[in-house]
CHARMM-style PDB file with segment names, atoms N, HN, CA, C and O in Angstrom:
ATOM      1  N   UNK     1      55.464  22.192 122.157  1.00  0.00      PROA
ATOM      2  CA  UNK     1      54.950  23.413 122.747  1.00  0.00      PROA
ATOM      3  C   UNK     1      55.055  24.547 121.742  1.00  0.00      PROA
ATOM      4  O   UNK     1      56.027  25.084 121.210  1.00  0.00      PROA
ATOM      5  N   UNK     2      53.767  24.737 121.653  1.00  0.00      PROA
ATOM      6  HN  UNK     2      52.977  24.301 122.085  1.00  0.00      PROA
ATOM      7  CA  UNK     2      53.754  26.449 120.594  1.00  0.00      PROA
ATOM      8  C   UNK     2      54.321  27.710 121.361  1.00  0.00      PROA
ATOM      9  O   UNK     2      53.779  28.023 122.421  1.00  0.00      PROA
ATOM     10  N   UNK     3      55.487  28.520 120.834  1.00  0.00      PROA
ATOM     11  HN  UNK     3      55.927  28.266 119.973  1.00  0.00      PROA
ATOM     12  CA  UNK     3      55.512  29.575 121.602  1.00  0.00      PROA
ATOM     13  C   UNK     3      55.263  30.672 120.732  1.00  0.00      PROA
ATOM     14  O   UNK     3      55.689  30.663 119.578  1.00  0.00      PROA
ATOM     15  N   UNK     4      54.745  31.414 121.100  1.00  0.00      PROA
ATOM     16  HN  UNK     4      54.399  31.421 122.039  1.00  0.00      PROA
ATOM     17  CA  UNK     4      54.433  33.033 120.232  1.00  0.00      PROA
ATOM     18  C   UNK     4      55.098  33.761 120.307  1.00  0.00      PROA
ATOM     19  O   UNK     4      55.127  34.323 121.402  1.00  0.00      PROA
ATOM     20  N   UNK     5      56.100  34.263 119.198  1.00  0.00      PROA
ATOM     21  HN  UNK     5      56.077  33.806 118.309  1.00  0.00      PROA
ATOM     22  CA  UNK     5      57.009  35.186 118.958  1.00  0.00      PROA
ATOM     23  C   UNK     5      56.158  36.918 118.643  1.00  0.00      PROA
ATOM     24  O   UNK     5      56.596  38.069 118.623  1.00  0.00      PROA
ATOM     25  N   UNK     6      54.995  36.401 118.468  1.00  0.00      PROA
ATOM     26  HN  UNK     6      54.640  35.466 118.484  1.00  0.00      PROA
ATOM     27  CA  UNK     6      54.345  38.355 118.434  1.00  0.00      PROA
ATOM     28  C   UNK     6      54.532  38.854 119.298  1.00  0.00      PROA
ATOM     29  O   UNK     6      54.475  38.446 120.458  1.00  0.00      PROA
ATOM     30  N   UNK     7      54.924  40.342 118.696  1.00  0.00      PROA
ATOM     31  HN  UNK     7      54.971  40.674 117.754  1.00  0.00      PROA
ATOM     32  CA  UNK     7      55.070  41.456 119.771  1.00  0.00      PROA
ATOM     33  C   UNK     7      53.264  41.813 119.925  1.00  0.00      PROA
ATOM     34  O   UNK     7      52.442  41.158 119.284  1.00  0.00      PROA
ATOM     35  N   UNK     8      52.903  42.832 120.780  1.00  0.00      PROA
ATOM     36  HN  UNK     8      53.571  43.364 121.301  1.00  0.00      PROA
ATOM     37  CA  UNK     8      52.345  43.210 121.173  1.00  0.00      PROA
ATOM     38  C   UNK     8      52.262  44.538 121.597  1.00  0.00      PROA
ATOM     39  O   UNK     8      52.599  44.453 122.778  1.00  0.00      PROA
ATOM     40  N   UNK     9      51.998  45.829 121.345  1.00  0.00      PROA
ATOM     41  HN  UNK     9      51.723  45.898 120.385  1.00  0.00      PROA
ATOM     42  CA  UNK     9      52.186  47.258 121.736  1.00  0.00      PROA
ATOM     43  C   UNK     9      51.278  47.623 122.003  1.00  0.00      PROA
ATOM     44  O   UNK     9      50.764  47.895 120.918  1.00  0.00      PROA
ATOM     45  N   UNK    10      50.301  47.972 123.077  1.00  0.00      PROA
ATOM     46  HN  UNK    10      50.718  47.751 123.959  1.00  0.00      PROA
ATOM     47  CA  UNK    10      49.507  48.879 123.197  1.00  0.00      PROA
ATOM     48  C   UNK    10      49.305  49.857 124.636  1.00  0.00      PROA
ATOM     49  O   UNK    10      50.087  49.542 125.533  1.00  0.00      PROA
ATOM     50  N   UNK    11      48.565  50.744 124.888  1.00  0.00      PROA
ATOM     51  HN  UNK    11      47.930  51.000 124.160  1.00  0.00      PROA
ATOM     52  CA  UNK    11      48.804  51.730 125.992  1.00  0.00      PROA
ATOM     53  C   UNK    11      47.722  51.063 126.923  1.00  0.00      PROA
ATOM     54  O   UNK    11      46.539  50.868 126.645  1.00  0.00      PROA
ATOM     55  N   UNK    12      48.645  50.638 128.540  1.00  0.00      PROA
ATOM     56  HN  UNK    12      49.606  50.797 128.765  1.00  0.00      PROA
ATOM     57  CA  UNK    12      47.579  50.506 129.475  1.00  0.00      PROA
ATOM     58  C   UNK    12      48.343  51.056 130.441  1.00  0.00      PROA
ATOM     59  O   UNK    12      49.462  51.565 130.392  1.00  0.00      PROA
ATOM     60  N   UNK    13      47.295  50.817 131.665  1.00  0.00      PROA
ATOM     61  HN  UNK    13      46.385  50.403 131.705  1.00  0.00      PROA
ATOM     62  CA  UNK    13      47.190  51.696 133.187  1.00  0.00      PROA
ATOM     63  C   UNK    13      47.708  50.922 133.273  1.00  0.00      PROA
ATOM     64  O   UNK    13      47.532  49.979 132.501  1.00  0.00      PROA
ATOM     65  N   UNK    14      48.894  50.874 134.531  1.00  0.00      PROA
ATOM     66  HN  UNK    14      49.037  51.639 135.158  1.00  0.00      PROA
ATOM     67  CA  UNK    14      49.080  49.512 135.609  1.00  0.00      PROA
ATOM     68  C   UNK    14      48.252  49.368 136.901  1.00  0.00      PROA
ATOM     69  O   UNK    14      48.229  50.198 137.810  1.00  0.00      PROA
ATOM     70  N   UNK    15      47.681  48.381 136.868  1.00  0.00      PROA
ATOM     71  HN  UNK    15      47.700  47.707 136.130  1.00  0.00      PROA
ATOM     72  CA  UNK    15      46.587  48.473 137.950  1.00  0.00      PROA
ATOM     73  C   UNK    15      47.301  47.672 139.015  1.00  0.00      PROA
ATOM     74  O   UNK    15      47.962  46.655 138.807  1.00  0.00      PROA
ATOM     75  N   UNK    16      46.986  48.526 140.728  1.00  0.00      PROA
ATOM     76  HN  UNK    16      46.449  49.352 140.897  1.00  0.00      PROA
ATOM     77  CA  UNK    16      47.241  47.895 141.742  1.00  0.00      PROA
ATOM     78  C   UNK    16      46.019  46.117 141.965  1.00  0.00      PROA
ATOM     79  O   UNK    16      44.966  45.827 141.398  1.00  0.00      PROA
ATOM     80  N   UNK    17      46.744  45.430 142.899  1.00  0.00      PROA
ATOM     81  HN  UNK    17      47.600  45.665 143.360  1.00  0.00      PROA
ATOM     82  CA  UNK    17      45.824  44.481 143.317  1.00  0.00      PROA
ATOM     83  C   UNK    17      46.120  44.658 144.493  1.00  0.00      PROA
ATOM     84  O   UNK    17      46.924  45.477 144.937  1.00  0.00      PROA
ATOM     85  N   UNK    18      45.196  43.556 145.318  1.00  0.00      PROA
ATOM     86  HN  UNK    18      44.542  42.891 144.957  1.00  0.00      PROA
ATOM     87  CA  UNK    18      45.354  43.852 147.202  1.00  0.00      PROA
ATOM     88  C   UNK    18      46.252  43.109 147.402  1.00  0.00      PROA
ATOM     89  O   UNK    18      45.707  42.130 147.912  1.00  0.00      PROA
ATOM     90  N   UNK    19      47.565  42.870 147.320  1.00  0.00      PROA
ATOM     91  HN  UNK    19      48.008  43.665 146.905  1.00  0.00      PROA
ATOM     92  CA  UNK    19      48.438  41.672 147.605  1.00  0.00      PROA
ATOM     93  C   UNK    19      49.583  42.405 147.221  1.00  0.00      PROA
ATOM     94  O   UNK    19      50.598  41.752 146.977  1.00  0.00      PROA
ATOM     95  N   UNK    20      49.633  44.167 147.077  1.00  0.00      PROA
ATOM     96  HN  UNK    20      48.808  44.697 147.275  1.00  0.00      PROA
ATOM     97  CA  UNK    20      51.295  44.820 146.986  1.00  0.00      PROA
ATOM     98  C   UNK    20      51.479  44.718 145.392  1.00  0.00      PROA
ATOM     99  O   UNK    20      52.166  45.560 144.813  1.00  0.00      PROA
ATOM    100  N   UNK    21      50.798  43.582 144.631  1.00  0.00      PROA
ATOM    101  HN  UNK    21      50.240  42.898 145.101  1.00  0.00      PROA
ATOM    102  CA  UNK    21      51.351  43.507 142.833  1.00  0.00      PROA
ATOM    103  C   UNK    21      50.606  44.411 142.503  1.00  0.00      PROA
ATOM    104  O   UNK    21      49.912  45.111 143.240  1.00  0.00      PROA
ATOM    105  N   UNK    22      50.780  44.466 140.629  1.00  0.00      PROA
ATOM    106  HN  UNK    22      51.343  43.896 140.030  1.00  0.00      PROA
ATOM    107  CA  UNK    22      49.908  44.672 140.107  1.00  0.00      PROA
ATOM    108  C   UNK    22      49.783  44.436 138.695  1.00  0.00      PROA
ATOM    109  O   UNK    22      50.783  43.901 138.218  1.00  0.00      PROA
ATOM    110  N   UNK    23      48.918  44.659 137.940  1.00  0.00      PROA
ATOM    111  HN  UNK    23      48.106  45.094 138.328  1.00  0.00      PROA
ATOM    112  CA  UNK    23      48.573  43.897 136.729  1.00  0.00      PROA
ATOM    113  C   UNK    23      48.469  45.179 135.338  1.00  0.00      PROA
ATOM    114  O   UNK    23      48.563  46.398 135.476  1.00  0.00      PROA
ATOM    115  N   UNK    24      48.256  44.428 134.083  1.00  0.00      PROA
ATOM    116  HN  UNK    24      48.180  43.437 133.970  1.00  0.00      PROA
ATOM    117  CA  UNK    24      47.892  45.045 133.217  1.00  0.00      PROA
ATOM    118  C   UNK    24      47.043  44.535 132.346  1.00  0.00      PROA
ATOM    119  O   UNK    24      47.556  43.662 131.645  1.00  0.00      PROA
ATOM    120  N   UNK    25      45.354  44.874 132.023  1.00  0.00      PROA
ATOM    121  HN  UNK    25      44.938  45.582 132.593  1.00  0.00      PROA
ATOM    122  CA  UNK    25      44.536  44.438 131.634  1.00  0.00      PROA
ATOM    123  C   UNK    25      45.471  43.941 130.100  1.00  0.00      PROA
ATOM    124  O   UNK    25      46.270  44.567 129.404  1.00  0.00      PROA
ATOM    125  N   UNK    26      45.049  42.870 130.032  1.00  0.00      PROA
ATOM    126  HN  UNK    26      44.400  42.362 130.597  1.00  0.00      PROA
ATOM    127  CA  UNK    26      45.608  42.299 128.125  1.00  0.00      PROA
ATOM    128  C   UNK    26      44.366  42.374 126.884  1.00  0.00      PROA
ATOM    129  O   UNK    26      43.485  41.522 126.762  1.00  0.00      PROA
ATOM    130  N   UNK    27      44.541  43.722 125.919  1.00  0.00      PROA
ATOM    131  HN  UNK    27      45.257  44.413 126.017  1.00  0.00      PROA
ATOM    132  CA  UNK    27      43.053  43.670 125.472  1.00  0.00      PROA
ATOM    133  C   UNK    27      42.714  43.074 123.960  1.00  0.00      PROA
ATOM    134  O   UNK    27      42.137  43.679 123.056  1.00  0.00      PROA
ATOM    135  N   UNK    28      43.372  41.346 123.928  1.00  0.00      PROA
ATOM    136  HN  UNK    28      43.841  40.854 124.662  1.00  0.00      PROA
ATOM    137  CA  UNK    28      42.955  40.866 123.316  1.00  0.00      PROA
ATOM    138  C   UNK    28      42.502  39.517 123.912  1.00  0.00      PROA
ATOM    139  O   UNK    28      42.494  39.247 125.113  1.00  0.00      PROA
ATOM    140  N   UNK    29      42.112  38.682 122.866  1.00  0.00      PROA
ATOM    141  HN  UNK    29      42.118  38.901 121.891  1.00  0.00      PROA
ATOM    142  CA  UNK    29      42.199  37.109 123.379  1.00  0.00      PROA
ATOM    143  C   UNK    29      42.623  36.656 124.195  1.00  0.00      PROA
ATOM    144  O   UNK    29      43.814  36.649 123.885  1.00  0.00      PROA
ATOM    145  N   UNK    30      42.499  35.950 125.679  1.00  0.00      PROA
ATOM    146  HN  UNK    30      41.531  35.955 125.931  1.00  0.00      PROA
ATOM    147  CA  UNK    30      44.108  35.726 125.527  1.00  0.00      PROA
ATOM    148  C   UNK    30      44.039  34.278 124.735  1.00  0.00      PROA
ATOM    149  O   UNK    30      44.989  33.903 124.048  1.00  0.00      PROA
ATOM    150  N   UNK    31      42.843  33.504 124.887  1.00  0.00      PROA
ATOM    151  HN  UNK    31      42.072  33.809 125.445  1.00  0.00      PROA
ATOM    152  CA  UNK    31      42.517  31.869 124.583  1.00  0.00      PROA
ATOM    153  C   UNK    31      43.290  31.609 123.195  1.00  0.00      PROA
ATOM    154  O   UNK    31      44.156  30.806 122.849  1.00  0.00      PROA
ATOM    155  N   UNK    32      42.454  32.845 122.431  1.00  0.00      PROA
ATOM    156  HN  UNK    32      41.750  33.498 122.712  1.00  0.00      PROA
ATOM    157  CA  UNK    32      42.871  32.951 120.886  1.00  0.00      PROA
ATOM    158  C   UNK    32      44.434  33.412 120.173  1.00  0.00      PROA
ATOM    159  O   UNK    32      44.856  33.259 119.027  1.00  0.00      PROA
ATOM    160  N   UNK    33      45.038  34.012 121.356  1.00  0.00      PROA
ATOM    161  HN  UNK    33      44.695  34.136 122.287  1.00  0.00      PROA
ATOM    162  CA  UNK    33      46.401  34.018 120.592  1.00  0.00      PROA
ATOM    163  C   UNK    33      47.068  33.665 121.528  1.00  0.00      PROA
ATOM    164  O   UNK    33      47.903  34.570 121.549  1.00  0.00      PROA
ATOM    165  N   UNK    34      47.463  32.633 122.787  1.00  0.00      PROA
ATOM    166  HN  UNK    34      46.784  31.899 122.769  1.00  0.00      PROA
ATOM    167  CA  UNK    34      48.227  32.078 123.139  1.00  0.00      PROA
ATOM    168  C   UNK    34      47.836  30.609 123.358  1.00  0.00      PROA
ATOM    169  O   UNK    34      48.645  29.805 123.821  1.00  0.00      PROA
ATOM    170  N   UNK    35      46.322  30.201 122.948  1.00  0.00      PROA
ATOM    171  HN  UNK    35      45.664  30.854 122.572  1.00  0.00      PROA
ATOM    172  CA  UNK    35      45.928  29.173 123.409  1.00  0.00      PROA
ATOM    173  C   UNK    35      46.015  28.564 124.868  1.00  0.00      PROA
ATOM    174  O   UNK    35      45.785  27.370 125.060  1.00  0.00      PROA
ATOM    175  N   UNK    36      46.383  29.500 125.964  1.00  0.00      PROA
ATOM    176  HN  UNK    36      46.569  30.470 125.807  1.00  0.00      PROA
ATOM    177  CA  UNK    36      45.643  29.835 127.140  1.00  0.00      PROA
ATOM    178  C   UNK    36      44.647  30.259 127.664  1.00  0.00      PROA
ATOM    179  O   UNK    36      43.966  31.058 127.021  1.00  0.00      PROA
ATOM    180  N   UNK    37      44.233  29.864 129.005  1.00  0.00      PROA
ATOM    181  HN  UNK    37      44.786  29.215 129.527  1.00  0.00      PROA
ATOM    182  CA  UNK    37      42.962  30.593 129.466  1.00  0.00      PROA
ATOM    183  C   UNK    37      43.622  32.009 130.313  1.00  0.00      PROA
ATOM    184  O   UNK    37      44.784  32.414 130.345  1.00  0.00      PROA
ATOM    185  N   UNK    38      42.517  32.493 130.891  1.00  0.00      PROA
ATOM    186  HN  UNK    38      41.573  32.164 130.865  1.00  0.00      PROA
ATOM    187  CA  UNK    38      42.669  33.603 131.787  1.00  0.00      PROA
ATOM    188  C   UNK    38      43.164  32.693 133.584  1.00  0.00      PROA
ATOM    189  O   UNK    38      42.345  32.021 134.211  1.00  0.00      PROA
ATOM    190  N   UNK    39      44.431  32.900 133.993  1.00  0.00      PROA
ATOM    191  HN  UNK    39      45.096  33.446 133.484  1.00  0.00      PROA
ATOM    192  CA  UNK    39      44.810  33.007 134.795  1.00  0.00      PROA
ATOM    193  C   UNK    39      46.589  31.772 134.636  1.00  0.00      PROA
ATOM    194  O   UNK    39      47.499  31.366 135.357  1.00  0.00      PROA
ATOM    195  N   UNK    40      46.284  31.714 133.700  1.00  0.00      PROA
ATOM    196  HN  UNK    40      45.544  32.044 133.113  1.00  0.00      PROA
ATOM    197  CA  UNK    40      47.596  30.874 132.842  1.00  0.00      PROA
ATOM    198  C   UNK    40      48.642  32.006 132.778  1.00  0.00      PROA
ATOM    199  O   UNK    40      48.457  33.180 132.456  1.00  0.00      PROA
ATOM    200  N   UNK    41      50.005  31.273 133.232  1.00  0.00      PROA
ATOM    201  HN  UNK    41      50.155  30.319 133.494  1.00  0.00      PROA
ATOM    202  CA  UNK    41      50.789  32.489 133.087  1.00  0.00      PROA
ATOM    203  C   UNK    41      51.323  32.316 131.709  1.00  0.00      PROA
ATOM    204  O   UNK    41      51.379  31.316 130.994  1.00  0.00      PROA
ATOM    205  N   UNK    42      51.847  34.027 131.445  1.00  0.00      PROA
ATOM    206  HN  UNK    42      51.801  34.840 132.026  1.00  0.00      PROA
ATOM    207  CA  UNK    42      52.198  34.448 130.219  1.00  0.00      PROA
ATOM    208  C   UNK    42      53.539  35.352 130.479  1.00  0.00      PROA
ATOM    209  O   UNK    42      53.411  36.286 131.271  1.00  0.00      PROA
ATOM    210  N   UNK    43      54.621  35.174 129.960  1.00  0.00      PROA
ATOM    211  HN  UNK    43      54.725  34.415 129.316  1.00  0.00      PROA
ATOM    212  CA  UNK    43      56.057  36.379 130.087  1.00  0.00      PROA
ATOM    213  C   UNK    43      55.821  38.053 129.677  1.00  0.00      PROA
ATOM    214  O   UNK    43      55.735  38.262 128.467  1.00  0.00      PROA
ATOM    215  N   UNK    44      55.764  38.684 130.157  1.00  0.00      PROA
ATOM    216  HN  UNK    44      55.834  38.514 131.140  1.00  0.00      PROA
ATOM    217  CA  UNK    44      56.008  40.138 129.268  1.00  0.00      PROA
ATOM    218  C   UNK    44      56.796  40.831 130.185  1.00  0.00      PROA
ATOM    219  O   UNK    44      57.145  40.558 131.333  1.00  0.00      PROA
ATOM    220  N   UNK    45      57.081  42.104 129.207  1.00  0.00      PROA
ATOM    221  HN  UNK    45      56.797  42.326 128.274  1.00  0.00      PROA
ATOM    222  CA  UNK    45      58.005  42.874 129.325  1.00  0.00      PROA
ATOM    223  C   UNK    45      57.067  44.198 129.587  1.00  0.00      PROA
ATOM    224  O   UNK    45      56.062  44.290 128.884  1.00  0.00      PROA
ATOM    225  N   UNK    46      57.305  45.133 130.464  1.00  0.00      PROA
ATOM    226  HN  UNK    46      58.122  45.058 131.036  1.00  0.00      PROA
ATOM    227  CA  UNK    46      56.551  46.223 130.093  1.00  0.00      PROA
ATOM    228  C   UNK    46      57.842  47.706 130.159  1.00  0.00      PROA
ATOM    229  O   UNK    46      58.674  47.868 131.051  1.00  0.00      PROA
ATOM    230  N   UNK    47      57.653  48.510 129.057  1.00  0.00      PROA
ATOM    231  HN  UNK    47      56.976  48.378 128.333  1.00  0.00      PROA
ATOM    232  CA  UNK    47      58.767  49.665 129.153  1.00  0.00      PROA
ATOM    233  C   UNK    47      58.012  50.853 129.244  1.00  0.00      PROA
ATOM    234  O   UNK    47      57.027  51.133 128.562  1.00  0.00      PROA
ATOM    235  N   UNK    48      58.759  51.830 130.510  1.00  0.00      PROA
ATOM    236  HN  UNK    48      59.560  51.603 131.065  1.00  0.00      PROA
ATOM    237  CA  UNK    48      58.247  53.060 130.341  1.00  0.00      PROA
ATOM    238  C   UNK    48      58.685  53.891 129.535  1.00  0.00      PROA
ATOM    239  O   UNK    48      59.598  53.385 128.883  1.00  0.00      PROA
ATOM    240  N   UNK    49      58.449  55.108 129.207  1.00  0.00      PROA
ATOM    241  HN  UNK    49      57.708  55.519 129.737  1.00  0.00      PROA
ATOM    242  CA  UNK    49      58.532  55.902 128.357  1.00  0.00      PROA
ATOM    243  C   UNK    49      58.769  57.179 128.836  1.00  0.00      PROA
ATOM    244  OT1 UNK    49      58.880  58.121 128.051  1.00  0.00      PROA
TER     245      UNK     49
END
């Protein structure tokens, strides 16, 4: 199993969904740098500021 040690920094909204969560658009690849598709889960961290 490949795991990806890149960080990642960039500025997004947190968007509500209808189900109480919510998300944060990812605005690269995702296919191309995790070798996942879109709805594959992925770990992150998000910090406010």
């Amino acid at each position: 199993m490949r795991v990806n040690q890149k960080k990642y920094q960039y500025r997004a909204v947190i968007e509500p969904t209808d189900r109480n969560g919510a998300y944060v658009r990812f605005p690269y690849d995702i296919r191309a740098e995790f070798g996942k598709g879109v709805g594959d889960q992925v770990d992150v961290t998000i910090q406010e500021r």
